[in-house]
N, CA, C and O atoms as a GROMACS GRO file, in nm:
protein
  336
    1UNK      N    1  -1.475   1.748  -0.616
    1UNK     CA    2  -1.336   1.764  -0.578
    1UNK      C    3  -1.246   1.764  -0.702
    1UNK      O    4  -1.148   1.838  -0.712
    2UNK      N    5  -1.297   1.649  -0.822
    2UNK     CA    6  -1.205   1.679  -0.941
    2UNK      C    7  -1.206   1.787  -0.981
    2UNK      O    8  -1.101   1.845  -1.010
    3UNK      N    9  -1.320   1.839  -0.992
    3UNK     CA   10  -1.367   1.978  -1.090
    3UNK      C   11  -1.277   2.090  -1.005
    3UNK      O   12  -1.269   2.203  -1.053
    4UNK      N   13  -1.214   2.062  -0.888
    4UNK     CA   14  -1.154   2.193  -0.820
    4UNK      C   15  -1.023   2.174  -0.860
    4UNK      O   16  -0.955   2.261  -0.913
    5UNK      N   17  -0.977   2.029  -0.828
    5UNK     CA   18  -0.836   2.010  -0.909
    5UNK      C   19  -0.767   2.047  -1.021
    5UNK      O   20  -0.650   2.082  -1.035
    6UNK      N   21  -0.853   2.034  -1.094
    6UNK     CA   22  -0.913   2.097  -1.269
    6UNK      C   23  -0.855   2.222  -1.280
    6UNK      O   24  -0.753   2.244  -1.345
    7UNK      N   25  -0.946   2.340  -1.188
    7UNK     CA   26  -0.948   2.463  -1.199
    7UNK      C   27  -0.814   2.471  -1.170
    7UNK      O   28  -0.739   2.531  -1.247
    8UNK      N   29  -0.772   2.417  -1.067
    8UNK     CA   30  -0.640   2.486  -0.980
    8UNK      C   31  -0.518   2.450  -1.121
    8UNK      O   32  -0.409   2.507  -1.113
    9UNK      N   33  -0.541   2.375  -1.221
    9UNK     CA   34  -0.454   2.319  -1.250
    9UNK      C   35  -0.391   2.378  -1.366
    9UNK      O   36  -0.276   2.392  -1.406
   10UNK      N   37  -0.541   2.417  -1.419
   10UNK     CA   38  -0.542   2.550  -1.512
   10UNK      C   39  -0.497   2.671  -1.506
   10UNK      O   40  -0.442   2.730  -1.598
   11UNK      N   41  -0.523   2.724  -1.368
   11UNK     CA   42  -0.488   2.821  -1.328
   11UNK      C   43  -0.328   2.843  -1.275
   11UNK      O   44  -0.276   2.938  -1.217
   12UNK      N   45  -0.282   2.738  -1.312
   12UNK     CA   46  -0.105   2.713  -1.293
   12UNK      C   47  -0.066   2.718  -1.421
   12UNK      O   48   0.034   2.778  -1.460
   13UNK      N   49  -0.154   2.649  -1.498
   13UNK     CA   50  -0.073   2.666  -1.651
   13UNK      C   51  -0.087   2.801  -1.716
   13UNK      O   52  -0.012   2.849  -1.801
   14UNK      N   53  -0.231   2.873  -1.645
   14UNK     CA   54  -0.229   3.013  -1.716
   14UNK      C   55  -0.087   3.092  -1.645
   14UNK      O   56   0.005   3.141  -1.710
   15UNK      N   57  -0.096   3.089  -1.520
   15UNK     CA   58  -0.017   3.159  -1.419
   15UNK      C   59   0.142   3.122  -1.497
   15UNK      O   60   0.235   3.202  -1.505
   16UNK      N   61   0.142   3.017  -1.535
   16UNK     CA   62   0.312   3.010  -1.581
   16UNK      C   63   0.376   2.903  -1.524
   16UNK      O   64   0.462   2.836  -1.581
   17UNK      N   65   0.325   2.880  -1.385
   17UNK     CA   66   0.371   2.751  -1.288
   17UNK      C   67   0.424   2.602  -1.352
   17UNK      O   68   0.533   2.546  -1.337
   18UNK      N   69   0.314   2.563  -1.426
   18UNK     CA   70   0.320   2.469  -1.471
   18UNK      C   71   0.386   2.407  -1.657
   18UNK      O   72   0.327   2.472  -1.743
   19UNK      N   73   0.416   2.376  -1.675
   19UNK     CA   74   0.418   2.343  -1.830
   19UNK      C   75   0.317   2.270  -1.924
   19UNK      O   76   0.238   2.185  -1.884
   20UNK      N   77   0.324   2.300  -2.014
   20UNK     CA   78   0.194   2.216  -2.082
   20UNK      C   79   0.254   2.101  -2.046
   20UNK      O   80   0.160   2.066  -1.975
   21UNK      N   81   0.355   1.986  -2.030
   21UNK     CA   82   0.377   1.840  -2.016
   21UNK      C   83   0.321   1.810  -1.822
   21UNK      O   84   0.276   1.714  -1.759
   22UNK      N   85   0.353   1.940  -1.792
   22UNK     CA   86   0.319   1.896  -1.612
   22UNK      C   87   0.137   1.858  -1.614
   22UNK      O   88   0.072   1.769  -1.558
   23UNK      N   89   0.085   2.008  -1.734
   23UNK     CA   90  -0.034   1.992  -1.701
   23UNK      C   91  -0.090   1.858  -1.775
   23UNK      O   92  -0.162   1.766  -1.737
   24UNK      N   93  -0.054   1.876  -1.844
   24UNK     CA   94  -0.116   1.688  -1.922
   24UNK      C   95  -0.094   1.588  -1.848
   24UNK      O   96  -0.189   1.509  -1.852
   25UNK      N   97   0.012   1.547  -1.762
   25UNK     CA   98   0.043   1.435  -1.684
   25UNK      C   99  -0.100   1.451  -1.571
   25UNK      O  100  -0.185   1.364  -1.554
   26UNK      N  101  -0.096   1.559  -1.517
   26UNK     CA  102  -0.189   1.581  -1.398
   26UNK      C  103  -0.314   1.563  -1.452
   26UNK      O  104  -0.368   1.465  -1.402
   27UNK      N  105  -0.392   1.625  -1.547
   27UNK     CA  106  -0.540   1.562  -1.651
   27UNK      C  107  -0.554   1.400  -1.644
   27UNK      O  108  -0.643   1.338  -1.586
   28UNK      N  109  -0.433   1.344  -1.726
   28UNK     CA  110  -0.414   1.184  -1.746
   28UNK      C  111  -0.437   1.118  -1.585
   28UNK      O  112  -0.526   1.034  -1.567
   29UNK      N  113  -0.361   1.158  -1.486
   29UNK     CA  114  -0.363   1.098  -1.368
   29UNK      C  115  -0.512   1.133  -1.318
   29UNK      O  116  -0.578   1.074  -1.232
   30UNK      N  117  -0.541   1.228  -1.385
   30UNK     CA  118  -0.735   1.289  -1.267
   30UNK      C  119  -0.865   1.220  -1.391
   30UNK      O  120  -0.987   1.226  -1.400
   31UNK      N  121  -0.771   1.170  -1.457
   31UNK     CA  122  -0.916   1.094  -1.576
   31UNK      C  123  -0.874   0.959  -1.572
   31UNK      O  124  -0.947   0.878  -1.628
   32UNK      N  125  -0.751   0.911  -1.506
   32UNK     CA  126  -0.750   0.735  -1.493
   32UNK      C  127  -0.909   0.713  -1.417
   32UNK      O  128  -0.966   0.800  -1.353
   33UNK      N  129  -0.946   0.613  -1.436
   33UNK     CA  130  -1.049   0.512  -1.391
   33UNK      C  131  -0.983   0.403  -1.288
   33UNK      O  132  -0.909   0.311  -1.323
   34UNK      N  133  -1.022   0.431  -1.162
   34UNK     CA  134  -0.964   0.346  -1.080
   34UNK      C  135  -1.028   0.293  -1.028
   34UNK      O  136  -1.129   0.346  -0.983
   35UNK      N  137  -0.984   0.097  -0.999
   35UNK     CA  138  -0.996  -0.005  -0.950
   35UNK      C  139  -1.012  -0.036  -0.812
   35UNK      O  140  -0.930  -0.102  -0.747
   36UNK      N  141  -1.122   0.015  -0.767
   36UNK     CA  142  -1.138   0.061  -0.616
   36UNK      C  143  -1.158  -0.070  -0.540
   36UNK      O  144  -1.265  -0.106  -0.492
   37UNK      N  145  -1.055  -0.130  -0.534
   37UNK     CA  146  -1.086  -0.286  -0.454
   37UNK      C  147  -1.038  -0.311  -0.320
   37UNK      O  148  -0.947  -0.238  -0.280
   38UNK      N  149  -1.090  -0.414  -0.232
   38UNK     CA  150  -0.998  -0.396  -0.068
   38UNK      C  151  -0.837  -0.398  -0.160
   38UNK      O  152  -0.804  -0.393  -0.278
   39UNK      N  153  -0.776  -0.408  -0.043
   39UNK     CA  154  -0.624  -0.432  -0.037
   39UNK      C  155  -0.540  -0.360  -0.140
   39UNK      O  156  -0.420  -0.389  -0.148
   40UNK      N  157  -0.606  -0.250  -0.237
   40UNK     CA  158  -0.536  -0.171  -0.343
   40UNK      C  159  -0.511  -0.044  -0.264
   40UNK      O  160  -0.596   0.020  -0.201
   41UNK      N  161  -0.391  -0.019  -0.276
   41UNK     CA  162  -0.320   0.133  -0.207
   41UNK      C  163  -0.360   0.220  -0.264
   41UNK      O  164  -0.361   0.204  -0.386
   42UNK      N  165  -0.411   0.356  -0.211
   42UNK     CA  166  -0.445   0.445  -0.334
   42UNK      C  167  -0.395   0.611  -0.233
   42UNK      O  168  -0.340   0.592  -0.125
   43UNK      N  169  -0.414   0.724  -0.268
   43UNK     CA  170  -0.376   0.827  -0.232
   43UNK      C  171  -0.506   0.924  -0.236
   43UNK      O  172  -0.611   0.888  -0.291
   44UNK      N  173  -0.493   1.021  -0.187
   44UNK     CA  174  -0.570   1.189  -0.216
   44UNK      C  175  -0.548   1.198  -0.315
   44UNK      O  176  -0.459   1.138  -0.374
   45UNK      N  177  -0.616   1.267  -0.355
   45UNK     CA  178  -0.569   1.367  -0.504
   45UNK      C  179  -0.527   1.520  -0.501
   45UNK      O  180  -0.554   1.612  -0.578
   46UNK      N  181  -0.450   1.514  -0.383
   46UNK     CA  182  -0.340   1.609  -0.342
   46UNK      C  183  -0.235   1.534  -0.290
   46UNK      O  184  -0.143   1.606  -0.251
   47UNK      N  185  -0.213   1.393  -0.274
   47UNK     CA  186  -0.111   1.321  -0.255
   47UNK      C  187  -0.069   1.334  -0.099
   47UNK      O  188   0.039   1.304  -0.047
   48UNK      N  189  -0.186   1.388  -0.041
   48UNK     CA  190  -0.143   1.416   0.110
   48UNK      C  191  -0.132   1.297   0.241
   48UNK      O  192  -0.057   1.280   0.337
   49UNK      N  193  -0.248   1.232   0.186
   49UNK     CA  194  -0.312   1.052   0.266
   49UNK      C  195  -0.243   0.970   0.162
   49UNK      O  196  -0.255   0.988   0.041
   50UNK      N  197  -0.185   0.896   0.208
   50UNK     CA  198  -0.188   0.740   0.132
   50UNK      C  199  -0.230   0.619   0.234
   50UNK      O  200  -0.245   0.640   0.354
   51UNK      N  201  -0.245   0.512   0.184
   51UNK     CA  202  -0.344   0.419   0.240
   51UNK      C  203  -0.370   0.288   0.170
   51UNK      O  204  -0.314   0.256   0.064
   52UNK      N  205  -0.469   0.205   0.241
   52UNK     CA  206  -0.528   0.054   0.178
   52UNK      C  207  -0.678   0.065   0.235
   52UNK      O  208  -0.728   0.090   0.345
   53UNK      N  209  -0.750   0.018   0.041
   53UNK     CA  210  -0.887   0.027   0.115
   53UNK      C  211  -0.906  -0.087   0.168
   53UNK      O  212  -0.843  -0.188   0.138
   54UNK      N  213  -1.019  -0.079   0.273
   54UNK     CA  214  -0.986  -0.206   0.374
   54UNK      C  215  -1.154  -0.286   0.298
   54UNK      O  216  -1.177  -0.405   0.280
   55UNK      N  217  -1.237  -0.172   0.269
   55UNK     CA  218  -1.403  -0.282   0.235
   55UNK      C  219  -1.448  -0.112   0.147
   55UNK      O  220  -1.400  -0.001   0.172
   56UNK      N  221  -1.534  -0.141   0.062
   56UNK     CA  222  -1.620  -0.055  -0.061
   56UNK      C  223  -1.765  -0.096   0.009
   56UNK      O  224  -1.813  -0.209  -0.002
   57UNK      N  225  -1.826   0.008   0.079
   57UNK     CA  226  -1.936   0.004   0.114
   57UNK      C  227  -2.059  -0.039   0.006
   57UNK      O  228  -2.059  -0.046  -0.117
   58UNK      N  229  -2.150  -0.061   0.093
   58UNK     CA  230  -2.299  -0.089  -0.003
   58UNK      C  231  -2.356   0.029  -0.127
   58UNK      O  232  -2.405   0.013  -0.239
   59UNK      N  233  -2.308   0.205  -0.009
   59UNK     CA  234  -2.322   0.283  -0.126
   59UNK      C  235  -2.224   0.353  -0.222
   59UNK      O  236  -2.232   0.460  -0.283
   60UNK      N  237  -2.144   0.273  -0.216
   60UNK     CA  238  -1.998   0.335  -0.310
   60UNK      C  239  -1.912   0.380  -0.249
   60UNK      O  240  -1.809   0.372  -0.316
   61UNK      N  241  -1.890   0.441  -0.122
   61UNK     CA  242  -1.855   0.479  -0.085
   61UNK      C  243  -1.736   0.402  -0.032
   61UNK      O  244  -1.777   0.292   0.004
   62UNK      N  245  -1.563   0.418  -0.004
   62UNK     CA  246  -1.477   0.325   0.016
   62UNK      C  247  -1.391   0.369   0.170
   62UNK      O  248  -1.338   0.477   0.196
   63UNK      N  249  -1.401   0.226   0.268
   63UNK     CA  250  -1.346   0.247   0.360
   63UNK      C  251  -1.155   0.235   0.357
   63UNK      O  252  -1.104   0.125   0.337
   64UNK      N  253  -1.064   0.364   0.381
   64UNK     CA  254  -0.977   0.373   0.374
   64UNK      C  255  -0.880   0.345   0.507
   64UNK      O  256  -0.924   0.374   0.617
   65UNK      N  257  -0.742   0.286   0.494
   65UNK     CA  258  -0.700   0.289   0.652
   65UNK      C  259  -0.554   0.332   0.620
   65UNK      O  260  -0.467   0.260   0.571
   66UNK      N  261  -0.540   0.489   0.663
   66UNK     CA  262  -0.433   0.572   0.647
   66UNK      C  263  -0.283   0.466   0.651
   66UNK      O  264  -0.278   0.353   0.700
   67UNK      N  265  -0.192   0.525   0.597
   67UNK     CA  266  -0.055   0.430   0.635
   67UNK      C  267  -0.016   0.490   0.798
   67UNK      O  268  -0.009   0.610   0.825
   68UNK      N  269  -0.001   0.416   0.863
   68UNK     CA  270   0.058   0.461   1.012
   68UNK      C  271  -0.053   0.476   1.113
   68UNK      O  272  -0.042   0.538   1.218
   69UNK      N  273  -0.176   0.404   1.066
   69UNK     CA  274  -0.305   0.459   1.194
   69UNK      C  275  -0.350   0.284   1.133
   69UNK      O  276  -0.310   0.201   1.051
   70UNK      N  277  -0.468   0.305   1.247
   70UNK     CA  278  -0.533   0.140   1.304
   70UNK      C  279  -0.680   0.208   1.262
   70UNK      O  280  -0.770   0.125   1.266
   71UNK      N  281  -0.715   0.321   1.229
   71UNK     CA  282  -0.843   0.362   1.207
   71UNK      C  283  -0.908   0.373   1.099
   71UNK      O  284  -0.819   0.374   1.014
   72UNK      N  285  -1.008   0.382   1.045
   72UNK     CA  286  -1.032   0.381   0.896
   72UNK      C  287  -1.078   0.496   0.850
   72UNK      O  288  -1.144   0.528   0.949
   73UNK      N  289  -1.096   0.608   0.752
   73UNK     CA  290  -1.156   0.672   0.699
   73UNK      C  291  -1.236   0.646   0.593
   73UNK      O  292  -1.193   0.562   0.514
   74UNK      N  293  -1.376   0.712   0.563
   74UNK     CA  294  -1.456   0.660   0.436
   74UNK      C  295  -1.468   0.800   0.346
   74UNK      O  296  -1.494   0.919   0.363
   75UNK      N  297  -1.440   0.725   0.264
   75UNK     CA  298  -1.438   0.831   0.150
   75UNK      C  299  -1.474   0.827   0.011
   75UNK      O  300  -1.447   0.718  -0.040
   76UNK      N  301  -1.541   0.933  -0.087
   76UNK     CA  302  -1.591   0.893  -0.163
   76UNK      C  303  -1.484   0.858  -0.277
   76UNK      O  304  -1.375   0.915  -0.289
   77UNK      N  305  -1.540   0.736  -0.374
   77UNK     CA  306  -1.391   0.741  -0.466
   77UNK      C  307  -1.330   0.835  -0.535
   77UNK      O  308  -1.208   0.832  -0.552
   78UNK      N  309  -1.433   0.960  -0.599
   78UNK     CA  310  -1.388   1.017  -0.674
   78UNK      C  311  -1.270   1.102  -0.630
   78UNK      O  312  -1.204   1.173  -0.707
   79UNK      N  313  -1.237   1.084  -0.436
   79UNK     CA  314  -1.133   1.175  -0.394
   79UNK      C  315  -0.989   1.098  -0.419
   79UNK      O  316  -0.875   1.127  -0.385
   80UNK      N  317  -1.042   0.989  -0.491
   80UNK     CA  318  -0.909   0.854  -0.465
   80UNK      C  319  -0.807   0.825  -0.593
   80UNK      O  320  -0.851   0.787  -0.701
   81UNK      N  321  -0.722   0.839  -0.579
   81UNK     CA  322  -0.637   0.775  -0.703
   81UNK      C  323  -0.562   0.645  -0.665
   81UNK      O  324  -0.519   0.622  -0.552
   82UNK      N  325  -0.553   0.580  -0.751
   82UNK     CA  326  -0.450   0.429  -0.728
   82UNK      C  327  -0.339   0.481  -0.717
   82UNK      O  328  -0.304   0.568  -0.796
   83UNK      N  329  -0.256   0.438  -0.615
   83UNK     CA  330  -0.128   0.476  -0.656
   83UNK      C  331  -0.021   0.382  -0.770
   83UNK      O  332  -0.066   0.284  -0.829
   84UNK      N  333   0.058   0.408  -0.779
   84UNK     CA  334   0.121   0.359  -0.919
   84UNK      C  335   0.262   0.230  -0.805
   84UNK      O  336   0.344   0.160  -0.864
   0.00000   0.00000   0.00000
């Protein structure tokens, strides 16, 4: 999922969309190392879900519980950013 973020991101800075300062902020935010712990809020990495992980499974994998729902989603971290 990073590696698609990547592309798309490039392909804004070739396209013109973006600025070299937009595209560096977006790199820095997709190469933080994040602290995947219960009770830390974190987002998509399209900023579409935000959320609290509720438990980090046995295989890495982290159970998420959307803002505004009682249900959980699991997801792998690498789709996850901390939010700030």
């Amino acid at each position: 999922m990073r590696k698609k973020e990547v592309a798309a991101i490039i392909a804004h800075y070739v396209a013109g969309v973006l600025d070299r300062e937009a595209m560096a902020a977006s790199f820095e935010e997709l190469c933080r190392a994040a602290d995947l712990v219960p009770g830390r809020r974190v987002k998509s990495l399209r900023g579409s879900l935000h959320g609290v992980i509720t438990r980090v499974l046995d295989d890495g994998r982290v159970a998420v519980r959307p803002d505004g729902s009682g249900s959980e989603m699991i997801s792998l971290p690498e789709n996850l950013l901390p939010e700030d």
